[in-house]
C-alpha positions in Angstrom: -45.9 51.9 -60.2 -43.4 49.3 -60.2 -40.3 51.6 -59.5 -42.0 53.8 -56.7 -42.4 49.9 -55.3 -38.9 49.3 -55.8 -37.7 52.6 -54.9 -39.7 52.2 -51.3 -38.4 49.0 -51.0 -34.4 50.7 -51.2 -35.4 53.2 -49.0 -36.9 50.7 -46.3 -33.6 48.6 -46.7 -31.4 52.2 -46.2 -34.0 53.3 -42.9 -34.1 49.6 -41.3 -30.3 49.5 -41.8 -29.7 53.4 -39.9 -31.9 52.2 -37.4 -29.9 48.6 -36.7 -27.0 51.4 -36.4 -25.4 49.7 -39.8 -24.0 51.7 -42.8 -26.3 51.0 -45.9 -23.1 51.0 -47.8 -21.6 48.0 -46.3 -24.4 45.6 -46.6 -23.5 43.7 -49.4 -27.2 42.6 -50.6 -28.2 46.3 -50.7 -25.6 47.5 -53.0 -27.3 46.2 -56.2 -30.7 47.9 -57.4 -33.9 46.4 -56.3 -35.8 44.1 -58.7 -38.8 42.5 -57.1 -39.4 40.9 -60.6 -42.4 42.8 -61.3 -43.0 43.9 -64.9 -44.7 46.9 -65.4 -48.6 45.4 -66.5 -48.0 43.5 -63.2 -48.4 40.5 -64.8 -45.0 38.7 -64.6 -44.9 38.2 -60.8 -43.7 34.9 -59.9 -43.7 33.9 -56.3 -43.3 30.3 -56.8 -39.4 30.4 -55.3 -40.9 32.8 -52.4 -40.6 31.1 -49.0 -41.7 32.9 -46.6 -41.3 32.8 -42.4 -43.8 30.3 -42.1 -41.7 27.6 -44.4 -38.2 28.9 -43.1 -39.9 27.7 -39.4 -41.1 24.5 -40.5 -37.9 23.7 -42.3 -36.2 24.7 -38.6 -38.0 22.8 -37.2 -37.7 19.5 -38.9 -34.1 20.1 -38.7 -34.1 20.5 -35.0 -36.3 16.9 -34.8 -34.2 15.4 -36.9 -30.9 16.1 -34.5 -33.0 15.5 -31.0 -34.0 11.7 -32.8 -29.9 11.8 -33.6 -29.1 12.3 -30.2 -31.5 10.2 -28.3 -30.3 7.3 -30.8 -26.6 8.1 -29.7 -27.9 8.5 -26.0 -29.9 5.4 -25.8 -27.0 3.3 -27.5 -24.2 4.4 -25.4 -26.4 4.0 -21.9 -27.6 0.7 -23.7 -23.6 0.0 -24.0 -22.6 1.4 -20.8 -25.0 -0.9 -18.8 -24.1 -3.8 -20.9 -20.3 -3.0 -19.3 -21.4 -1.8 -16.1 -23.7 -5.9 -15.7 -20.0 -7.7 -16.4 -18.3 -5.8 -14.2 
């Protein structure tokens, strides 16, 4: 069961890669055979390194707050600087 996963998991990868007009060939990542880390009682599954879209956004999106508060910090300091200049003029 485990290699008809792994072999429909190939297959996706060659199919999704057609369709994106890519050769399957030149993907890099595909080259190698799947392992999805499966042994064959199905018992050896770890998913504890698995991030899936959901994480990926959050982490996004921390990283995108974390430049705005940069910015606004370097906004606010040089209009905080500018008026200072522009008062003792």
């Amino acid at each position: 069961m485990v290699r008809e996963l792994e072999s429909v998991v190939a297959q996706y990868r060659r199919e999704n890669a057609r369709a994106r007009g890519l050769a399957p060939e030149d993907i890099v990542v595909f080259r190698g055979p799947v392992d999805l880390g499966i042994s064959s009682d199905g018992h050896a599954l770890d998913l504890s390194s698995f991030r899936g879209p959901a994480e990926e956004a959050e982490e996004q999106l921390r990283e995108l707050a974390r430049r705005f508060r940069d910015a606004r910090d370097r906004f606010n300091r040089d209009l905080t600087t500018w008026q200072a200049n522009d008062e003792r003029a």
